[in-house]
C-alpha positions in Angstrom: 217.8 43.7 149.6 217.8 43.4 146.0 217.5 45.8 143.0 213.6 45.9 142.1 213.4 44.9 138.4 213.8 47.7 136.1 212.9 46.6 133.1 216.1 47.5 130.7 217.7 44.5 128.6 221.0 43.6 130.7 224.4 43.7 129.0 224.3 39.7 129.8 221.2 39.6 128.0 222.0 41.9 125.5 225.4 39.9 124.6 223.6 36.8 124.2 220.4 37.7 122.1 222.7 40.1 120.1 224.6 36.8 119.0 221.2 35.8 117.9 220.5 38.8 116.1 223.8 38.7 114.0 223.0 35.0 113.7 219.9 35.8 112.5 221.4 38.7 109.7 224.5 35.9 108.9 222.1 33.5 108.0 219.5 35.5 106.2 222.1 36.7 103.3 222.9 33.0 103.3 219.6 32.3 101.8 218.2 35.6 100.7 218.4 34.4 97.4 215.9 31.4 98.0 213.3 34.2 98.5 210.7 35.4 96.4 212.0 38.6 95.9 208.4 40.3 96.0 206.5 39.5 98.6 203.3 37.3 98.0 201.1 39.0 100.5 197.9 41.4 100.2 197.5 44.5 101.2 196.6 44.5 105.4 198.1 41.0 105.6 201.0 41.7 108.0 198.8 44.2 110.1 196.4 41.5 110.2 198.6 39.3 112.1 200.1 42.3 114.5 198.3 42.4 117.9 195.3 45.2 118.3 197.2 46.7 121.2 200.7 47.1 122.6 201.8 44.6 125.4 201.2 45.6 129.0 204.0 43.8 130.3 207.4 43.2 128.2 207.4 39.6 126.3 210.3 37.3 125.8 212.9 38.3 123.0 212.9 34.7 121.8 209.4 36.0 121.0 210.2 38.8 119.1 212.7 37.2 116.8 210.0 34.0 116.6 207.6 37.0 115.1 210.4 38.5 113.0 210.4 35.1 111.2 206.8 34.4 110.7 205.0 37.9 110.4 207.4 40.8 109.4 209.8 38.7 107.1 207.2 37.0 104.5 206.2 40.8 103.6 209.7 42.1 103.0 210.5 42.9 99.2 214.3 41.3 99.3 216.0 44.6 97.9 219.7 42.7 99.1 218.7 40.0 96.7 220.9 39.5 93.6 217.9 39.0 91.9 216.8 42.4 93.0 216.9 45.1 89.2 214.4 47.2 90.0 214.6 51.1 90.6 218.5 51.5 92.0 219.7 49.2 94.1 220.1 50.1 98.0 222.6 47.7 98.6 224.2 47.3 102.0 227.2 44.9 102.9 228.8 43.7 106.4 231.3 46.5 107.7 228.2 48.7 106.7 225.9 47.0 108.8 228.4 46.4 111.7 229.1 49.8 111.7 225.7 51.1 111.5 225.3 48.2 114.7 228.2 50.6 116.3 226.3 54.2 115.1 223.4 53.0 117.2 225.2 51.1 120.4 226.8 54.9 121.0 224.1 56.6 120.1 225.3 59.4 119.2 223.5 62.7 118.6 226.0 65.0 116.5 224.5 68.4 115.9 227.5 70.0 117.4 231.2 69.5 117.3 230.9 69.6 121.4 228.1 66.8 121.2 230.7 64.2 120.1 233.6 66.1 118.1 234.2 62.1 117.0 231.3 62.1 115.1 232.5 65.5 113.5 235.7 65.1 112.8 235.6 61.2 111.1 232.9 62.8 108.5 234.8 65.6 107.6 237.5 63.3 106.8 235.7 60.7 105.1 234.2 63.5 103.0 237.6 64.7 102.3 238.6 61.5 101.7 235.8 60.6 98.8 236.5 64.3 97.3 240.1 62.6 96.4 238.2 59.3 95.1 236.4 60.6 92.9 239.0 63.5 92.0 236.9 66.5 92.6 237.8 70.0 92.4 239.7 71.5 95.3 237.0 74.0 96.3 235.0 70.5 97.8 237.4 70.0 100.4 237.0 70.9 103.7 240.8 72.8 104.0 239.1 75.0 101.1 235.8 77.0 100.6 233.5 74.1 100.2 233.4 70.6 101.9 231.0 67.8 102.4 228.3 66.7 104.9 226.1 63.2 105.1 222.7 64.2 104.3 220.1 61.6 104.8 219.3 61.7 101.1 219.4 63.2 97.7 216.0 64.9 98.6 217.4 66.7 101.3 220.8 68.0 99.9 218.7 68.9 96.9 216.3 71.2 99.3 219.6 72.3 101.1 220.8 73.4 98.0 217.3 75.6 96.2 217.7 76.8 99.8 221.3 78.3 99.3 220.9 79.3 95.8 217.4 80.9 96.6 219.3 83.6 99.9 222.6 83.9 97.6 220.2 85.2 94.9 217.9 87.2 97.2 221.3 88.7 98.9 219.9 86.2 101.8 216.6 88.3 102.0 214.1 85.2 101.2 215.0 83.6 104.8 213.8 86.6 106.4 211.1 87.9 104.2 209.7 85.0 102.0 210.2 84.7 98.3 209.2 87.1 96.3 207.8 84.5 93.4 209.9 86.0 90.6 212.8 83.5 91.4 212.9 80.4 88.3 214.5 76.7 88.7 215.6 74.4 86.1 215.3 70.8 85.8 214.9 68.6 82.6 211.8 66.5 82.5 214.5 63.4 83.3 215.3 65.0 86.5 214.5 63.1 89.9 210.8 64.3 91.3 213.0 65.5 94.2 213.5 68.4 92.6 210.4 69.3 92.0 209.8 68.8 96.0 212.2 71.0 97.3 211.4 73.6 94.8 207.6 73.2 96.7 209.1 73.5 100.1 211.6 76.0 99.8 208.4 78.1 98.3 209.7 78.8 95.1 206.2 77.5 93.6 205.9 74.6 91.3 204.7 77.0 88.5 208.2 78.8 88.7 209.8 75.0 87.3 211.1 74.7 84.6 211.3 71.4 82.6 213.5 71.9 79.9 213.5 69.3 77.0 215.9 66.5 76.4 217.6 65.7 73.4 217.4 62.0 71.7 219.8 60.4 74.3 217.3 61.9 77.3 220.1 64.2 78.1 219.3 68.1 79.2 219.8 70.5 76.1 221.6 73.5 76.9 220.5 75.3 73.7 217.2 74.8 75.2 218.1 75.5 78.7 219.6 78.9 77.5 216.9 79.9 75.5 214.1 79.1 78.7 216.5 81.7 81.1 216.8 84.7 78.5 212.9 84.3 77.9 212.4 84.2 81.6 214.7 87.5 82.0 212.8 89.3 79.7 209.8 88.7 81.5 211.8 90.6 84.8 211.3 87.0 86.3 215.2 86.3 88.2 216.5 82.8 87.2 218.4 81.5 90.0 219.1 77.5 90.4 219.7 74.5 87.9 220.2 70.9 88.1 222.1 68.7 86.3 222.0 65.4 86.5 224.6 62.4 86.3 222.4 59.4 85.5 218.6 60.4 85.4 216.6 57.8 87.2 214.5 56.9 84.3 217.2 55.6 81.8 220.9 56.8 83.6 221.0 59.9 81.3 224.2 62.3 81.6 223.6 65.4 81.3 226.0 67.8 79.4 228.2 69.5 82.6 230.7 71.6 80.7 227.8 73.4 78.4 225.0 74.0 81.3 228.0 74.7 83.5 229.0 77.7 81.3 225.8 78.9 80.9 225.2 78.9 85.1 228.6 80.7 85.5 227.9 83.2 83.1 224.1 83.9 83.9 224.9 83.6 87.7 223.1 81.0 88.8 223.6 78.2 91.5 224.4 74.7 89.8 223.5 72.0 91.7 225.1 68.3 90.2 223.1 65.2 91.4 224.7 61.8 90.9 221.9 59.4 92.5 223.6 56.4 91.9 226.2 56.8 88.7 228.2 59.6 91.0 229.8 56.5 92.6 231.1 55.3 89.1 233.2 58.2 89.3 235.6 56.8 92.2 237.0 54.4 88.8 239.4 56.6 86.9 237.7 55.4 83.5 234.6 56.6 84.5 235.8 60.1 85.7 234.6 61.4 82.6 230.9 61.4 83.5 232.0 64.1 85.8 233.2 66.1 83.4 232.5 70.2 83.8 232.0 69.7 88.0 234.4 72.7 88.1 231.4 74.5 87.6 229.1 73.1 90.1 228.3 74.9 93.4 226.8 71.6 94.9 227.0 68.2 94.5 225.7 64.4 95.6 225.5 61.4 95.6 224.3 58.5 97.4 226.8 55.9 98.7 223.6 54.3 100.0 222.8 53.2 95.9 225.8 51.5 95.1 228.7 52.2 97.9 227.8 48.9 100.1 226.9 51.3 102.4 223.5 50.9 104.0 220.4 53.5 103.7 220.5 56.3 105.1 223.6 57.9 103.5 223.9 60.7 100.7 227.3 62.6 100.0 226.7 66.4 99.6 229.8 68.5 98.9 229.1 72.7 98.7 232.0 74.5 96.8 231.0 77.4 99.2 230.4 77.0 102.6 230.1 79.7 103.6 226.2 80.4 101.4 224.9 77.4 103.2 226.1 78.2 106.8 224.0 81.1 106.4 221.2 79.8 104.9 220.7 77.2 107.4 222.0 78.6 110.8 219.8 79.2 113.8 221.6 80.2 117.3 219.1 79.6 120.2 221.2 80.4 123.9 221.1 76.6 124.4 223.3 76.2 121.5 225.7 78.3 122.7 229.3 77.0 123.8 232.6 78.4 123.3 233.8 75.7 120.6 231.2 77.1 118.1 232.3 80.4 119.0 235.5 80.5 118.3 235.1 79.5 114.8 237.9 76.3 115.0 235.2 73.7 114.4 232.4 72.4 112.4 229.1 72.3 113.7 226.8 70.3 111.0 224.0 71.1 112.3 224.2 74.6 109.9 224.4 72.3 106.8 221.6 70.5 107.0 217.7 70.7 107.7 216.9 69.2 110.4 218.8 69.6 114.0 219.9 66.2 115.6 222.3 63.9 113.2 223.1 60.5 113.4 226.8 59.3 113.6 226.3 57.9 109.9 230.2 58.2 108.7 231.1 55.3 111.2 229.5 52.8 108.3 231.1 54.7 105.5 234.4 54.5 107.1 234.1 51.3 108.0 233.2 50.4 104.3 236.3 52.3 102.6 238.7 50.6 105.0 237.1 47.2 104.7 237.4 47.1 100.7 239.9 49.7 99.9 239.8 52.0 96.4 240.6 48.8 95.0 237.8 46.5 96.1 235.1 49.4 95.7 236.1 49.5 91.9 236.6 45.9 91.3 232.4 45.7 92.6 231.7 48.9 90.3 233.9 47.6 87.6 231.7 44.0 87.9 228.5 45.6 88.2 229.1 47.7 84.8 230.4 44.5 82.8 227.9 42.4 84.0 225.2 45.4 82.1 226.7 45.9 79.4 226.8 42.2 78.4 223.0 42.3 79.3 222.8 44.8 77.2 224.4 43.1 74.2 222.0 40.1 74.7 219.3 42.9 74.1 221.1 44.6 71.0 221.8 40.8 69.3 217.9 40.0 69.9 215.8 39.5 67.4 212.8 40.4 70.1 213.8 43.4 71.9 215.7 46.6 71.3 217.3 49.1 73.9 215.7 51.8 74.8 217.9 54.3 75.8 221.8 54.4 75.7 223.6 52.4 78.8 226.8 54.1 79.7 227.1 52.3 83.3 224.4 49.9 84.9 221.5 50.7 84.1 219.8 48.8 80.7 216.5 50.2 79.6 214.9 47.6 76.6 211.2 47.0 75.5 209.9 43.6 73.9 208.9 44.8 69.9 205.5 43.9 70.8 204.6 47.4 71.9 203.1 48.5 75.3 200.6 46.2 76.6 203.0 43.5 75.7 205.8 45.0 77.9 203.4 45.9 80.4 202.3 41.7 80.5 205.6 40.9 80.4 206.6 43.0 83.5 203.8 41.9 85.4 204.5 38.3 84.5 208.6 38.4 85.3 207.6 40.1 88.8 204.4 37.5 89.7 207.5 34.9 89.3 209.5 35.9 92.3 212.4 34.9 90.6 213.7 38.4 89.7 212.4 42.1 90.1 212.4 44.6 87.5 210.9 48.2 87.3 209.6 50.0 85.0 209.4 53.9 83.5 208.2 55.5 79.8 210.4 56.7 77.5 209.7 59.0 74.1 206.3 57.9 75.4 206.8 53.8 75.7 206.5 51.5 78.3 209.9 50.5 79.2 211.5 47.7 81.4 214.4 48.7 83.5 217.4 46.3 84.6 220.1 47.7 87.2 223.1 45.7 88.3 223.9 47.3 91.4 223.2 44.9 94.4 226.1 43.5 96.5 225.9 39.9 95.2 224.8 40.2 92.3 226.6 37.9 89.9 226.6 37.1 85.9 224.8 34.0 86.7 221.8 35.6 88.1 221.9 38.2 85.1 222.2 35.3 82.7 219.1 33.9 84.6 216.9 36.9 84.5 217.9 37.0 80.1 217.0 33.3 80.0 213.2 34.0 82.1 212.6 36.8 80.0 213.3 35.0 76.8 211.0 32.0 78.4 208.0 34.4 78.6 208.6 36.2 76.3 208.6 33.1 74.0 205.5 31.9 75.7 203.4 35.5 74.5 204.7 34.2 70.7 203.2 30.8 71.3 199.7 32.3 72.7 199.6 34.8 69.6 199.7 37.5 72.5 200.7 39.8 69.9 
């Protein structure tokens, strides 16, 4: 008799439209470029075009790909586009995505070192392993005090971290009875909105934020800083947490390490470092610099996932002390239980993060180091920063336009002369092209365009071609008198 059908995608099926499906990914970054890089579409279009109801019976994968073509793939904004400069880049690359295809054929659920000690063990080392790239202190590795985990984003080690610095300061009181809203954060009004999130969750209250002001280069002042914690003392309120940024989102400002770093270490409180994307520039000895004063830190990320050819999700977070955030975060139900954990001989990451399952996301990140090597991730960093700066010497030689903030790495902020509404047109009109994509934020209160080099392909050429459309438009306002 045979086997009734049981419904599950065969491993002969599964071999041959998996073939497709790489086809289908092989051939896409063949001609992503061709694409508009915003989509055309209205709001409701592609859930217009998606049936009211779910299937009843399964439908043909020849289907499914047929609909990946025609619905889902003209409302995709091309973010692996060289043409894509808005934001940061989340640029991705082959061993990232074949081993992100490997993450999820195991599927793997790593909470514990007994659910797959693989999964364990191959991120501790990879963590270890970027500690040396980018030179960091000693305290960051694993065989010290410290070590590193894959969070799922700078948000989340950013809430892992006001976590830890909110029990250290309490004397770990806070998990157990709440805080007591006397506890102050830091940011600078340049820091990532993340910040100002995990502050909310970890219910330290928004109104216990501190924005401290930024000195002409958008940079954190630590005169400033220093002032805003002895005022907050005197009040009996108990600073606790600051965050210092490598490369701000708005215009890729460093913030002064060494100085805010003092001031944490001798006002005892928890320094967190985020490097978003410019963390990564550190893995080049020349650009080592930027990390400057990280002795200080008691945290630190940043996101492979921007600029390491290593696809979303994947953020770096390395604790100097362990030990604060086991504490913080562990929970112990009698279903958790298992001699391994017990003995103290392993890791279990489940105590360094939020949330209790964990994918097996260092399999991409290894399979990205030992695809390009040191050398090959900083020939693509190396690029990605020339490419910039010459973009931003088009912009400094222009008669038109003017930079807008200093660019140290990737990241060029510049504004047409003619004010806001005229960089606001000019935006809207570069974007409605599909030709390129560029983002936007203000800065000393203007409008200002943002370019990042950061995506995998990105060449000179297609920076060259976004300097000669923006010239083209821009020449265009001149002719209509726009201004």
């Amino acid at each position: 008799m045979s086997e009734p059908h049981n419904y599950h995608m065969m491993p002969k099926e599964f071999r041959h439209y998996g073939k497709q499906v790489i086809d289908w990914i092989a051939d896409y970054y063949e001609q992503v470029e061709k694409f508009p890089v915003l989509p055309t579409v209205k709001p409701g279009d592609i859930y217009a075009k998606l049936p009211d109801h779910a299937p009843q019976s399964g439908e043909p994968f020849a289907d499914v790909l047929r609909d990946m073509n025609d619905i889902i793939l003209p409302g995709v904004t091309h973010w692996q586009s060289p043409n894509f400069f808005a934001f940061f880049p989340s640029n991705t690359s082959g061993p990232s995505i074949l081993g992100e295809l490997l993450s999820a054929g195991l599927g793997q659920q790593g909470m514990m070192w007994l659910t797959s000690p693989a999964c364990t063990e191959l991120e501790t080392r990879v963590m270890d392993w970027l500690a040396d790239m980018l030179a960091l202190p000693e305290q960051f590795h694993s065989t010290a005090s410290g070590g590193g985990v894959i969070q799922d984003s700078a948000s989340g080690a950013a809430l892992c971290a006001v976590l830890a610095a909110r029990e250290q300061a309490t004397d770990f009181a806070a998990n157990s009875n709440g805080a007591n809203g006397k506890l102050i954060a830091y940011i600078s009004t340049q820091t990532h909105s993340s910040l100002e999130k995990a502050v909310k969750i970890a219910g330290i209250g928004s109104a216990n934020l501190r924005r401290i002001t930024v000195d002409e280069y958008f940079a954190m002042r630590p005169d400033a800083l220093h002032r805003q914690i002895q005022r907050d003392r005197h009040a009996g309120l108990v600073p606790f947490f600051v965050c210092a940024t490598v490369g701000t989102t708005s215009s890729n400002a460093m913030d002064p390490l060494p100085e805010i770093g003092r001031i944490c270490r001798d006002e005892g409180l928890w320094m967190h470092v985020d490097g978003a994307m410019s963390g990564t520039a550190a893995i080049c000895p020349e650009y080592r610099h930027f990390l400057n004063g990280i002795e200080y830190a008691d945290s630190f990320c940043f996101n492979p996932h921007k600029w390491l050819f290593t696809n979303f999700d994947c953020d770096c977070f390395f604790v100097a002390n362990r030990a604060a955030l086991i504490k913080t975060l562990s929970i112990l139900p009698e279903y958790l239980r298992n001699q391994a954990t017990e003995s103290g001989a392993v890791i279990d990451y489940r105590d360094w993060q939020i949330s209790l399952g964990r994918r097996f996301r260092a399999l991409k990140l290894w399979f990205v180091i030992r695809h390009y090597g040191l050398e090959g991730l900083c020939y693509h960093i190396r690029r990605h920063v020339q490419i910039a700066q010459q973009f931003a010497e088009w912009i400094k030689a222009s008669a038109d336009f003017e930079l807008a903030a200093p660019a140290p790495l990737n990241l060029v902020c510049f504004r047409h002369h003619g004010g806001d509404d005229v960089n606001k047109q000019l935006l809207e009109r570069l974007n409605k092209t599909g030709k390129l994509y560029l983002s936007h934020t203000v800065l000393a209160d203007r409008f200002t365009l943002r370019l990042c080099v950061g995506q995998t392909t990105t060449e000179e050429s297609h920076v060259c071609a976004a300097w000669e459309l923006i010239q083209k438009i821009a020449g265009e306002f001149h002719k209509l008198k726009f201004f």
